[in-house]
C-alpha positions in Angstrom: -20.3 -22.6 -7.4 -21.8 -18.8 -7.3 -18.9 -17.5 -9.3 -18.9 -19.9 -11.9 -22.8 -19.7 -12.1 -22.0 -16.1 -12.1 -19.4 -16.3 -15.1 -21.9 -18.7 -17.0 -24.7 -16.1 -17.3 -22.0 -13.7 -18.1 -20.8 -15.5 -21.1 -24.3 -16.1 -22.1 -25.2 -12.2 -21.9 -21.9 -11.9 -23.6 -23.7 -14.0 -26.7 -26.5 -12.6 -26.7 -25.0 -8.9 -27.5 -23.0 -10.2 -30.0 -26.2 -12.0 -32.1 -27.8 -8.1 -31.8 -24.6 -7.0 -33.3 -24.5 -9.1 -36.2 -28.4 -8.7 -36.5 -27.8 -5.2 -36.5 -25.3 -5.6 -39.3 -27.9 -8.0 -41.5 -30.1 -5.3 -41.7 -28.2 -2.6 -42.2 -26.7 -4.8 -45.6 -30.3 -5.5 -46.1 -30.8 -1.7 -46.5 -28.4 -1.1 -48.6 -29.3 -3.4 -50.9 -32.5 -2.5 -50.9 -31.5 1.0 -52.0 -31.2 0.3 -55.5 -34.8 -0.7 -55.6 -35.5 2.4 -53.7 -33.5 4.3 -56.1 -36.5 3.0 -58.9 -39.6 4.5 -56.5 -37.9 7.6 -56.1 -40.5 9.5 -58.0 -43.6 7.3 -56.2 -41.8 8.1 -52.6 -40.6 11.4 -52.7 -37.4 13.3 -52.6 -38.2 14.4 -48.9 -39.5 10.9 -48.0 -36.6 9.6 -49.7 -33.9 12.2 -48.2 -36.0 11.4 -44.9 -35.0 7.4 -45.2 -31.3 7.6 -46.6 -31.1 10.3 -43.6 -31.8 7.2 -41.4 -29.6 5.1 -42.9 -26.5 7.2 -42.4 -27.5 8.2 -38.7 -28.1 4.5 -38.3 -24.6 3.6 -40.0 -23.2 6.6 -37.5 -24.6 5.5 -34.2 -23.5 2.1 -35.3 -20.2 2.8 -35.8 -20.1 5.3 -32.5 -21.2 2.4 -30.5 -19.3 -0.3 -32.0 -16.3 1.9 -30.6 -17.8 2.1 -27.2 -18.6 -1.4 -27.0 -15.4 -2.5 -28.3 -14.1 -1.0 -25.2 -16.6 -3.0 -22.7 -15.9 -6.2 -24.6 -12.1 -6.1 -24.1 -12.6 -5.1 -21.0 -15.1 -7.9 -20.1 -13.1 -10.4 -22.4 -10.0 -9.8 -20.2 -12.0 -9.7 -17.0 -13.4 -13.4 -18.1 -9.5 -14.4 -18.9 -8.0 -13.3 -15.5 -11.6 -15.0 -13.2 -10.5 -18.4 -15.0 -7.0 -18.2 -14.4 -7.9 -17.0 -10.7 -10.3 -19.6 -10.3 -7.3 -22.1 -11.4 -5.0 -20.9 -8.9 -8.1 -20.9 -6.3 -8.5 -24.4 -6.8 -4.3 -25.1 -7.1 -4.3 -23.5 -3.8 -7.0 -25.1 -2.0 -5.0 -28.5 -3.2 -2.2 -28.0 -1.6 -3.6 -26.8 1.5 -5.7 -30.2 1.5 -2.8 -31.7 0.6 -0.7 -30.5 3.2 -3.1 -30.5 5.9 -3.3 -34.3 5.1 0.3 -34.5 5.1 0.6 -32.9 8.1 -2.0 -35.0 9.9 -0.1 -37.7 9.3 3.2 -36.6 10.5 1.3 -35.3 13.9 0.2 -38.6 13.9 3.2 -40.5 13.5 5.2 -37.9 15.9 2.1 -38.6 18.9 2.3 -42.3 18.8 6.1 -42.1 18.9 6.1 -40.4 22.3 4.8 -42.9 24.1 7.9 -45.1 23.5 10.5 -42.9 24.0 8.9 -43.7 28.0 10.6 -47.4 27.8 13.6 -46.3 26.3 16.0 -46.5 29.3 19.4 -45.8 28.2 20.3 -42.2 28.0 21.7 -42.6 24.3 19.0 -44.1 22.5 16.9 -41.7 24.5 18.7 -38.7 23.0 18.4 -40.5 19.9 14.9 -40.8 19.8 14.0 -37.2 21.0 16.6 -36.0 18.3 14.5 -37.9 15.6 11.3 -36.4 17.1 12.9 -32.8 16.3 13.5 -33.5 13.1 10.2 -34.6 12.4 8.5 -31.6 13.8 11.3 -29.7 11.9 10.0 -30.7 8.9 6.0 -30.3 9.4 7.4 -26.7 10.5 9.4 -26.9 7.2 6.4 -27.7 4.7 3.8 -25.1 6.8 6.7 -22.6 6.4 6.7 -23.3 2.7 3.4 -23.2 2.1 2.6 -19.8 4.0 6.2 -18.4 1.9 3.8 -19.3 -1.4 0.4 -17.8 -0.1 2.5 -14.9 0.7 4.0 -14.6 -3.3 0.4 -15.2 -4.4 -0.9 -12.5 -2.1 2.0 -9.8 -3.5 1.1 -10.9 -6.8 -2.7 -10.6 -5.8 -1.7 -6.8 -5.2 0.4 -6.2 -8.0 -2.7 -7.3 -10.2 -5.0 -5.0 -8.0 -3.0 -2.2 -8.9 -2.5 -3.1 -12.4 -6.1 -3.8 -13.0 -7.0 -0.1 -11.7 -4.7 1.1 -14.4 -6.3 -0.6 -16.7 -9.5 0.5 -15.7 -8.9 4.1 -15.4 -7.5 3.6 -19.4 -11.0 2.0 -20.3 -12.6 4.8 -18.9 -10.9 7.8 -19.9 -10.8 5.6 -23.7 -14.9 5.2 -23.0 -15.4 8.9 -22.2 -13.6 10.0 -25.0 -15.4 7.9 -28.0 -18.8 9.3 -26.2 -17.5 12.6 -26.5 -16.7 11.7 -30.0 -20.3 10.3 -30.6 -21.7 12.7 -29.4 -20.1 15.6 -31.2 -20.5 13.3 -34.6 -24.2 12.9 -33.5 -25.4 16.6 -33.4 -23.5 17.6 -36.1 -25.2 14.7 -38.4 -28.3 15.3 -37.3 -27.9 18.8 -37.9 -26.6 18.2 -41.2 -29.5 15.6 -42.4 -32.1 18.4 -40.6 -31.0 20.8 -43.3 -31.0 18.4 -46.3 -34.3 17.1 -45.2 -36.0 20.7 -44.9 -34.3 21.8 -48.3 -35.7 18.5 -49.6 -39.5 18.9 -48.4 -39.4 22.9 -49.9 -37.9 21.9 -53.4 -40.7 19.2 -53.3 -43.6 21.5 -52.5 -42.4 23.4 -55.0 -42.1 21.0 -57.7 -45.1 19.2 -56.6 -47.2 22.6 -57.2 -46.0 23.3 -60.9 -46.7 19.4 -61.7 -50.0 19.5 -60.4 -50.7 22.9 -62.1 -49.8 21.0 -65.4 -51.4 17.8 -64.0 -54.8 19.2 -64.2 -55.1 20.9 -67.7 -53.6 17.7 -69.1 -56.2 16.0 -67.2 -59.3 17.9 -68.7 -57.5 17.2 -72.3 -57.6 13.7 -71.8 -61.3 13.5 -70.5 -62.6 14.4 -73.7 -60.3 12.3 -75.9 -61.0 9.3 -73.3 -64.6 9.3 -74.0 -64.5 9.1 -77.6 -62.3 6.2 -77.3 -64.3 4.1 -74.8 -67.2 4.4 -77.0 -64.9 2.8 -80.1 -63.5 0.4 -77.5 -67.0 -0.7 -76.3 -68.0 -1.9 -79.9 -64.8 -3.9 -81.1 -65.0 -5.2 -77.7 -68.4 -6.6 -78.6 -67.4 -8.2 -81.5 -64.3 -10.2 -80.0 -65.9 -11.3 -77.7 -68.8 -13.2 -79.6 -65.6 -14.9 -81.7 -63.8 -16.0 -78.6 -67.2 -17.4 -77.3 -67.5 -19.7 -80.4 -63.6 -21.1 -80.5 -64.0 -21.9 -76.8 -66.9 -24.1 -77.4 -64.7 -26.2 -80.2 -61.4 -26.5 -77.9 -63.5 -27.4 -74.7 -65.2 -30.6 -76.8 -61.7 -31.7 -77.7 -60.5 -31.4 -74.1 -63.0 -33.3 -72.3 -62.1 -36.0 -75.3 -58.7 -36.0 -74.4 -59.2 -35.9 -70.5 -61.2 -38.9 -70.3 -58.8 -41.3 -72.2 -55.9 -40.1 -69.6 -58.3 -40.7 -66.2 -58.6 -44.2 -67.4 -55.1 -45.0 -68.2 -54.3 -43.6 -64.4 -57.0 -45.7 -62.7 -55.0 -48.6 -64.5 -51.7 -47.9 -63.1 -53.1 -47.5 -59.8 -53.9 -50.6 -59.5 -50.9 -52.1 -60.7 -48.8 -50.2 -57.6 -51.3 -51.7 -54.9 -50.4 -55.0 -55.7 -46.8 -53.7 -55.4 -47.5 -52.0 -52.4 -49.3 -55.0 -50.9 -46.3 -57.4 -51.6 -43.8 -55.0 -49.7 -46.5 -54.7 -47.0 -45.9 -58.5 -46.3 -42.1 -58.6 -46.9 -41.7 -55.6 -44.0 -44.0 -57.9 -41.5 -41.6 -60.5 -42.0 -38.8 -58.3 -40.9 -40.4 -56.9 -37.9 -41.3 -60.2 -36.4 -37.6 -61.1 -36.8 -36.3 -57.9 -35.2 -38.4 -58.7 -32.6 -36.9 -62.0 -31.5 -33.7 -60.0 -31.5 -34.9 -57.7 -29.2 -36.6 -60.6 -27.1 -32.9 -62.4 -26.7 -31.2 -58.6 -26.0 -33.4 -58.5 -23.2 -32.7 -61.6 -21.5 -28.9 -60.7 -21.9 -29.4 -57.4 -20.4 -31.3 -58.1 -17.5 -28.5 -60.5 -16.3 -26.4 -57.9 -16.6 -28.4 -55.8 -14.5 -28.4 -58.4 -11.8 -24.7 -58.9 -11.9 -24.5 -54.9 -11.0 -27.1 -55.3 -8.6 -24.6 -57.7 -6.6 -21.6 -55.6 -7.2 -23.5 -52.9 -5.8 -24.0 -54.8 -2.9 -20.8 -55.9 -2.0 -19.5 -51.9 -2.6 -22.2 -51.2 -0.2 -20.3 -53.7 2.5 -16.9 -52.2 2.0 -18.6 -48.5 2.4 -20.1 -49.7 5.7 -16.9 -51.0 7.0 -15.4 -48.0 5.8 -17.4 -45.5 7.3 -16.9 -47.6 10.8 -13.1 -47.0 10.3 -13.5 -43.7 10.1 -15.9 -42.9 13.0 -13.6 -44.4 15.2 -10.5 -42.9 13.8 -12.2 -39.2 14.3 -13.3 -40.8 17.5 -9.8 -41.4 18.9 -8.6 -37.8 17.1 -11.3 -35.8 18.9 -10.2 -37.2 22.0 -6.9 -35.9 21.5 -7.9 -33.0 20.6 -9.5 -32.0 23.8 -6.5 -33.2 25.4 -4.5 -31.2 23.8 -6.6 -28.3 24.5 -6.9 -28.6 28.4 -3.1 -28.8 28.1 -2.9 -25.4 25.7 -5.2 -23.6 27.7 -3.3 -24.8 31.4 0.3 -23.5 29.9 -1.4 -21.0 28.0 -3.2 -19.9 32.0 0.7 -20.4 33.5 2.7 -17.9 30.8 -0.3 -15.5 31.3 -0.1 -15.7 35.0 4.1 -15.4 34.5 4.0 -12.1 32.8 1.6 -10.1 35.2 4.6 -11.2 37.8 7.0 -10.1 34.8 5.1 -7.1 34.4 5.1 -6.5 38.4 8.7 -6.9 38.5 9.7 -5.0 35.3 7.6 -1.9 36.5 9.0 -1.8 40.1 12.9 -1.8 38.7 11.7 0.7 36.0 10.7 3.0 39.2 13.7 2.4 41.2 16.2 3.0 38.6 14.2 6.0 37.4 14.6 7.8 40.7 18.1 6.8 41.0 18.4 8.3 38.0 16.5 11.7 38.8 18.6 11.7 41.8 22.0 11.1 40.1 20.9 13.9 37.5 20.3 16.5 40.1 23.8 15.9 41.2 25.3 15.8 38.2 23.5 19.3 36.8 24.4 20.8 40.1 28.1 19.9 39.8 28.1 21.0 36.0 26.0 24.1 36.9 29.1 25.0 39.5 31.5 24.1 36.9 29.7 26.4 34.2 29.9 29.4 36.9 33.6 28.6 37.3 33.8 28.8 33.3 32.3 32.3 33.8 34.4 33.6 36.8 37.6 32.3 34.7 36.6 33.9 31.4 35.0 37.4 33.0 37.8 37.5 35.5 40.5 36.0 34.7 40.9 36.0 31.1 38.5 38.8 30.2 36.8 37.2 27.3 33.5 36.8 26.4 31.5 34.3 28.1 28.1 32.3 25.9 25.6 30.5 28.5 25.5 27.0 26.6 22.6 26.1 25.0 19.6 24.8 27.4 19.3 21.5 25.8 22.6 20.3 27.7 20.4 20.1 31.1 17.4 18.4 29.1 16.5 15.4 30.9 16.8 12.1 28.8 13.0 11.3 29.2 12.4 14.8 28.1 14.0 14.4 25.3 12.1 10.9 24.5 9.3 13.2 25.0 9.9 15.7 22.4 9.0 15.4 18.9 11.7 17.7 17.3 14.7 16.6 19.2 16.9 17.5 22.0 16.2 21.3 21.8 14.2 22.8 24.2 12.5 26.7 24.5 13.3 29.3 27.4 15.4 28.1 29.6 13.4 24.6 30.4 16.6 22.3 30.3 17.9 24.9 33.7 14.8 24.5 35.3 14.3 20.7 34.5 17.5 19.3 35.9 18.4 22.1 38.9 15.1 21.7 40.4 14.7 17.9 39.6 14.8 16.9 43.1 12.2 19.3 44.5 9.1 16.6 44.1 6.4 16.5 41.6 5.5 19.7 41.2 8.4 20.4 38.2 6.7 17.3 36.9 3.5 18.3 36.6 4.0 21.3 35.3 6.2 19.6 32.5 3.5 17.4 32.3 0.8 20.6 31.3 3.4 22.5 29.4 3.6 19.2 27.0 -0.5 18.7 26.8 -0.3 22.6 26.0 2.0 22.5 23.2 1.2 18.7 22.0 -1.0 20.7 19.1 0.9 22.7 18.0 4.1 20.2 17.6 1.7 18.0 15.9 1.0 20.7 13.5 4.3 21.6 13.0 5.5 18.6 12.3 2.5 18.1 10.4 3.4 21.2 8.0 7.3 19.8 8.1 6.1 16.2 6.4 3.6 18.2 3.7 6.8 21.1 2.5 8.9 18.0 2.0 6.3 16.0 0.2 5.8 18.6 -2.2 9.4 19.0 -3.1 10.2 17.7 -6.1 13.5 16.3 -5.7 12.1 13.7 -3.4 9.4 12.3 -5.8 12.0 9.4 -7.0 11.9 7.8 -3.9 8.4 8.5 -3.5 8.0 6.5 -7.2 9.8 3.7 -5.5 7.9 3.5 -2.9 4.5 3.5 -4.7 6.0 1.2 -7.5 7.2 -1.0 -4.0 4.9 -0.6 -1.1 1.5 -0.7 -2.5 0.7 -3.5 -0.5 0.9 -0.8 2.4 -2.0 1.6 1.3 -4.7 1.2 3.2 -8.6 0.3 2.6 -9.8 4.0 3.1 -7.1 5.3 0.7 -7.7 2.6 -1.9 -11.1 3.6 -1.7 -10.3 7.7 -2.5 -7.6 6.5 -5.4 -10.6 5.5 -7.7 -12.4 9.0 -7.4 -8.9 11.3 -8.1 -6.5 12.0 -11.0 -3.4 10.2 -11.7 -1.6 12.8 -9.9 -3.3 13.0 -6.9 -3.4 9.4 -6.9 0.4 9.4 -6.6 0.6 11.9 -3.9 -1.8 9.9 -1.9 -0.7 6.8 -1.9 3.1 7.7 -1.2 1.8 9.6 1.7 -0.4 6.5 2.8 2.8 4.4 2.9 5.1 6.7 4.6 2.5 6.9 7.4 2.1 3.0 7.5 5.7 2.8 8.0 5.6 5.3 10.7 7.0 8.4 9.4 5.7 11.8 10.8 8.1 14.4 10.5 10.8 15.8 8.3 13.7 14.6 10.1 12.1 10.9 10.2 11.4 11.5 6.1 14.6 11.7 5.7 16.3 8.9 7.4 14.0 7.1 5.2 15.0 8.7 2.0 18.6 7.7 3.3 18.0 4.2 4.1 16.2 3.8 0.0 20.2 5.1 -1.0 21.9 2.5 -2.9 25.5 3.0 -0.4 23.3 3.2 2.8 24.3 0.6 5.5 20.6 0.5 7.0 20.5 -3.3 6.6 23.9 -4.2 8.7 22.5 -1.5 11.5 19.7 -3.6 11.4 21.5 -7.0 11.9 23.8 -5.2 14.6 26.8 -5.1 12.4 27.0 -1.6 12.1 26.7 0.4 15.5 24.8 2.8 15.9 26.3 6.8 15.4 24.4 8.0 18.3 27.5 8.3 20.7 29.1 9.9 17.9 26.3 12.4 17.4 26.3 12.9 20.8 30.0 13.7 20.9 29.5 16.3 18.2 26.8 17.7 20.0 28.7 18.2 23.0 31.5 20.5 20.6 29.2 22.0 18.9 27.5 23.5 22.2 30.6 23.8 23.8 32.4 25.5 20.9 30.9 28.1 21.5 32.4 28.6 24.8 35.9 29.0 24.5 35.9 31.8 22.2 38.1 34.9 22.6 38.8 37.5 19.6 39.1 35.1 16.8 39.1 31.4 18.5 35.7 32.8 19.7 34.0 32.8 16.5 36.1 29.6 15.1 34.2 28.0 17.8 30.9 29.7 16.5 30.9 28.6 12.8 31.6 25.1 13.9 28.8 24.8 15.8 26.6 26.3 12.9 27.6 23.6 10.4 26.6 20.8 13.1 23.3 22.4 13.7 22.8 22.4 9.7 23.8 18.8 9.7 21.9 17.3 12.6 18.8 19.4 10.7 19.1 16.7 7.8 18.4 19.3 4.9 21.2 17.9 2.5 21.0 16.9 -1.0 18.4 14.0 -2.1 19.8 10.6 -2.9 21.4 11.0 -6.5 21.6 6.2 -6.5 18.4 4.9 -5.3 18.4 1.2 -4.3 17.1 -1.5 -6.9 13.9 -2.1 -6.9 14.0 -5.8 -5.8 16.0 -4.5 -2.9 13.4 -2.0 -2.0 11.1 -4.2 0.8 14.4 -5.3 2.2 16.0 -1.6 3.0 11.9 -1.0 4.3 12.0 -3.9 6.7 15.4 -2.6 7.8 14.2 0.9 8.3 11.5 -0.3 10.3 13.5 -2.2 12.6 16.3 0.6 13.4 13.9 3.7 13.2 10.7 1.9 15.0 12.3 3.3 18.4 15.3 5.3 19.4 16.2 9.3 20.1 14.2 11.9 19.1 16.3 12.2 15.7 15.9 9.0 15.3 12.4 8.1 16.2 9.7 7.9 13.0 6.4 9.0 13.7 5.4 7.5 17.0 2.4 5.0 18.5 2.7 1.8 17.1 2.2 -1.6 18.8 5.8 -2.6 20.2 6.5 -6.1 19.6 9.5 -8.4 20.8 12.4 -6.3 18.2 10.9 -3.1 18.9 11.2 -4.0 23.0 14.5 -4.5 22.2 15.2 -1.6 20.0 13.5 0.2 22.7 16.1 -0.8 25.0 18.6 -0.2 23.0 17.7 3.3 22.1 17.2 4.1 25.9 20.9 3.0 26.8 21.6 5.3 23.5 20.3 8.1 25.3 21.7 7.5 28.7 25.2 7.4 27.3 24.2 10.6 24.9 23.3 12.3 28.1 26.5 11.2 29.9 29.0 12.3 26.9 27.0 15.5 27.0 27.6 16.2 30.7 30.8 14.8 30.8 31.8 17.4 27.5 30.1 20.4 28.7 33.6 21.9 28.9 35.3 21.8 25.2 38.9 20.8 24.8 39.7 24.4 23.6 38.1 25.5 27.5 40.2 22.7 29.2 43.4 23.5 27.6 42.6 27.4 28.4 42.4 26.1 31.8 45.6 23.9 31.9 47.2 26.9 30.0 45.6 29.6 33.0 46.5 27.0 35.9 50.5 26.9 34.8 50.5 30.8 34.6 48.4 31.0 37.5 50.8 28.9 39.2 54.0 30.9 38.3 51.9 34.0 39.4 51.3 32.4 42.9 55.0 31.4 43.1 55.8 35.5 42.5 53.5 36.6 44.8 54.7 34.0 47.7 58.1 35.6 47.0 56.6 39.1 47.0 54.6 38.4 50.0 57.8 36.7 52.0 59.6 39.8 51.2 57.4 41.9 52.7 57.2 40.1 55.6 61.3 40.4 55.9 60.8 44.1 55.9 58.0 44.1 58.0 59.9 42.1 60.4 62.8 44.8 59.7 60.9 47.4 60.4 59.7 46.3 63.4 62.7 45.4 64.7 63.9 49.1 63.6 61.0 50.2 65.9 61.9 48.2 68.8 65.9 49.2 68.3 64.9 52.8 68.5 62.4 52.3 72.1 65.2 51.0 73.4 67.7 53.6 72.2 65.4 56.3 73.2 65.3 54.3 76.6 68.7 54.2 77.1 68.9 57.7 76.1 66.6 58.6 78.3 67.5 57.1 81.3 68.7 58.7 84.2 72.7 57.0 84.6 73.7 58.9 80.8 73.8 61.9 83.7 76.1 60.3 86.2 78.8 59.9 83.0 81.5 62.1 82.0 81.1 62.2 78.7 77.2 61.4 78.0 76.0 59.3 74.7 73.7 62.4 73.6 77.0 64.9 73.2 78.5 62.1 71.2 75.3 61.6 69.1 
């Protein structure tokens, strides 16, 4: 009622400028039609009165013409304004039908649904049971149904709300900058007219003090001329005057005799005709008596009729009065009964609603407690496992120093990193210093490798923030993503937010731009470069965001964690020119997983544009660190389960990573050094088993020549003829 009170005195206001306006206009026609006569008293007015005036008049006609222009800007403004609160107003009221309508609807089907309830209790066979209960679906399928449609159709009407927001502030900004310029316009036109008409009005008021001076210079001597002559001639005057008028004395006596002659005979003949008209006057007099008294009969019998009339109403009235009564009794007890339900139905809400409450704190219990177990089964399991990779890493190193004499590179530290560290970090799966070492060889020595992790991240959490910070602004500013950006604006404006809608009025068109596509990337979560970009991707016309989202598509994290693995273990394998093979293939994964390719050249179509959004949202909301966008956020059911999902990612990106700290090149190089080794071990066995048959020949030479010597030696060689040592 206030707005279209509101719209009344608007329209009224609206005609009362316009009657100014063409009052305005009268006069100024007025004026110049009135200049001809002022054209005749230019020599009584004055050329400086008169340059003064017609000054006026084209000032007037200037500042008339200026603000028509300005007004004409308000009034289209105001005229369209008017259009769009009616046609609101219309769909206002459309809308507030069909929620009555519905609501109505929808009691009615509630209705019909409660009531049937209670015989589906006497229904004894199973089939018509099942029967019955399938029915009651479908009923409550289709209330859901029509409230499903309805809120579909506030939601278009709320979109289109928006879209006529934006619109309108266009249009807005337009007026103004079209209102500013005709001021400007005015204003310059002003000064410079009333410059103007100040010069012609001075030059007008000196070229009249002159002239004035010279006439009244002449003036005067002709004045003292005339004196002279003018006396002479009043004296003549004053006699012939005399004369005339003692002749015009004497006619007027003759003609007034005649006159009063001729006046008397006409009075007479009019007192006769007076007469005659009263007795006319006094006939008609009677003959309009006659017709009153007869209308009033007719009036008389009107009445009569009437007031029957009135008592026939009087008894309908009565009677509607009954059927309001009984009425009004139907429904007191109807909203009776329905209250009464009601509150039934609200003990029962509130006693499930107490029982699903009470069910997820023992959720909540449960969940937490697993979540601790199988976190320090995990720490445990990951001390083992970076131990065991640690030794097979120093193996690596023993093999290529010693064995192979190549050049050994320590992988990168972001192989130990722990997967909650990496959830943890902002930029990825990179860490500084030697932190991924320290984090998984030490993860079983208690909380005190936690807590310092815990103060490292509160120390650098500024810093990352403004880094990331600075990341998000460099890529905003670079031109080859302001497409997308348009998209989004042209898109998304139902995203920007009060406070920025707020700024958008008070900036330039530019900076209104840059604004609002940085208000929408931060509603959909985005923080960082890397998270910019998986959006830019998923707004490509042949990105597959929307099957990722629907689980069609899997996910590429194993696959990025595979190529992680060979890119950091590339580098280990490397010896004279395989070494730095393995080096340039690691760079061009480190410039991929960095996301600084190309923008999109095919952007999606527009209608297309909330759709790939929605997607985005869902597959980006949680996940790895190159993965996540932005972070905080309320998680909901589909992000719980995203989150899920993305930790499982994680665990099995860990896994591959461990389980390819060695690159194929390295494990062939082994295979390769184990056959050799293996042919080397059989060559030494024989070397070694030859040695051993001249070591046992050699003794055996040793023991052969004690016992020669002792045979030699001995005492019986004497008692022989011929003794061994003369043969010898």
């Amino acid at each position: 009622m206030d707005e279209i009170q509101a719209q009344t005195n608007r329209e009224a206001r609206i005609i009362a400028r316009r009657k100014r306006i063409q009052e305005r206009l009268a006069a100024l026609r007025e004026g110049e039609n009135a200049g001809g006569k002022e054209g005749e008293k230019k020599e009584e007015i004055g050329k400086g009165k008169q340059q003064v005036l017609e000054s006026k008049r084209r000032l007037l006609r200037i500042k008339y013409r200026t603000d028509q222009e300005v007004s004409s800007v308000r009034v289209q403004g105001d005229d369209r304004e008017n259009q769009h609160r009616i046609g609101e107003e219309q769909t206002k009221q459309d809308l507030r039908a069909k929620l009555l309508a519905e609501a109505e609807q929808s009691a009615r089907q509630n209705a019909a649904v409660a009531m049937r309830w209670a015989d589906l209790f006497s229904i004894e066979v199973p089939q018509d049971l099942y029967n019955e209960i399938e029915k009651q679906r479908q009923s409550c399928e289709r209330i859901i149904a029509s409230k499903d449609k309805l809120i579909l159709e506030i939601k278009t009407e709320l979109k289109k709300k928006d879209d006529e927001f934006v619109k309108a502030l266009k249009r807005q900004a337009e007026d103004v900058d079209s209102i500013l310029q005709y001021m400007s316009r005015q204003f310059v036109d002003m000064q410079n007219a009333f410059k103007e008409e100040l010069d012609e009005i001075e030059n007008s008021f000196l070229l009249e003090r002159s002239t004035l001076l010279d006439s009244n210079r002449r003036e005067l001597q002709d004045l003292f001329d005339r004196r002279s002559g003018m006396e002479q001639d009043f004296m003549d005057r004053y006699l012939a005057a005399v004369e005339n008028y003692q002749q015009q004395l004497e006619s007027l006596r003759i003609s007034d005799a005649e006159s009063h002659h001729v006046l008397k005979i006409r009075l007479e003949t009019d007192i006769q005709n007076l007469e005659q008209h009263l007795e006319a006057m006094r006939a008609t007099y009677q003959l309009n008596t006659e017709k009153l008294e007869y209308n009033y009969r007719v009036l008389i019998e009107r009445d009569h009729e009437n007031q029957a009339t009135i008592n026939q109403q009087k008894r309908k009235i009565s009677r509607q009065r009954d059927v309001l009564s009984s009425l009004k009794q139907r429904y007191s007890d109807t909203e009776k009964k329905f209250v009464e339900e009601n509150m039934r139905l609200t003990d029962e809400y509130k006693r499930v609603t107490e029982q699903f409450k009470d069910l997820q704190s023992k959720f909540r219990h449960f969940e937490a407690v697993d979540i601790r177990k199988y976190s320090d089964v995990w720490a445990m399991k990951e001390a083992e496992v970076a131990t065991v990779v640690k030794q097979l890493l120093q193996a690596d190193k023993t093999i290529h120093d010693q064995q192979l004499g190549w050049t050994w590179l320590a992988p990168d530290d972001a192989v130990f990193d722990s997967v909650h560290d990496q959830a943890a970090k902002p930029g990825g799966g990179s860490s500084s210093g030697g932190g991924g070492k320290s984090g998984s060889g030490k993860n079983g020595g208690g909380g005190k490798n936690g807590t310092t992790a815990a103060a490292d991240e509160e120390i650098d959490e500024d810093t990352v923030a403004a880094q990331r910070e600075e990341e998000l602004q460099s890529r905003l500013r670079n031109h080859r993503y302001w497409g997308a950006l348009g998209l989004l604006c042209d898109e998304a404006g139902f995203l920007v937010d009060s406070k920025a809608r707020t700024m958008l009025e008070h900036l330039s068109k530019d900076d209104q731009g840059r604004v609002k596509a940085e208000s929408i990337i931060r509603a959909l979560g985005v923080s960082d470069g890397a998270s910019l970009d998986a959006l830019m991707g998923a707004l490509g016309a042949d990105s597959n965001i929307e099957l990722r989202a629907k689980g069609v598509v899997a996910t590429a994290a194993a696959a990025a964690a595979a190529a992680a693995a060979a890119s950091t273990t590339g580098r280990l394998g490397g010896g004279g020119g395989g070494g730095s093979g393995g080096g340039g293939g690691g760079q061009d994964g480190d410039n991929t997983a960095r996301g600084g390719g190309p923008p999109l050249a095919v952007l999606v179509h527009p209608d297309d544009a909330v759709k790939r959004l929605k997607a985005f949202v869902e597959v980006y909301s949680t996940g790895l660190p190159s993965q996540r966008v932005g972070g905080g956020g309320g998680v909901g059911p589909s992000r719980a389960v995203g989150l899920m999902r993305r930790a499982a990612e994680r665990e099995q990106e860990f896994w591959l990573r461990m389980g390819n700290v060695i690159s194929d090149k390295g494990t062939r190089v082994w295979k390769a050094l184990e056959g050799h080794l293996e042919k080397y071990l059989e060559l030494l066995q024989e070397r070694a088993g030859g040695l051993r048959d001249v070591e046992s020949l050699q003794h055996q030479n040793t023991e052969l020549r004690a016992l020669l010597n002792q045979y030699l030696g001995s005492r019986i060689n004497e008692e022989l003829q011929i003794p061994p040592t003369q043969i010898i």
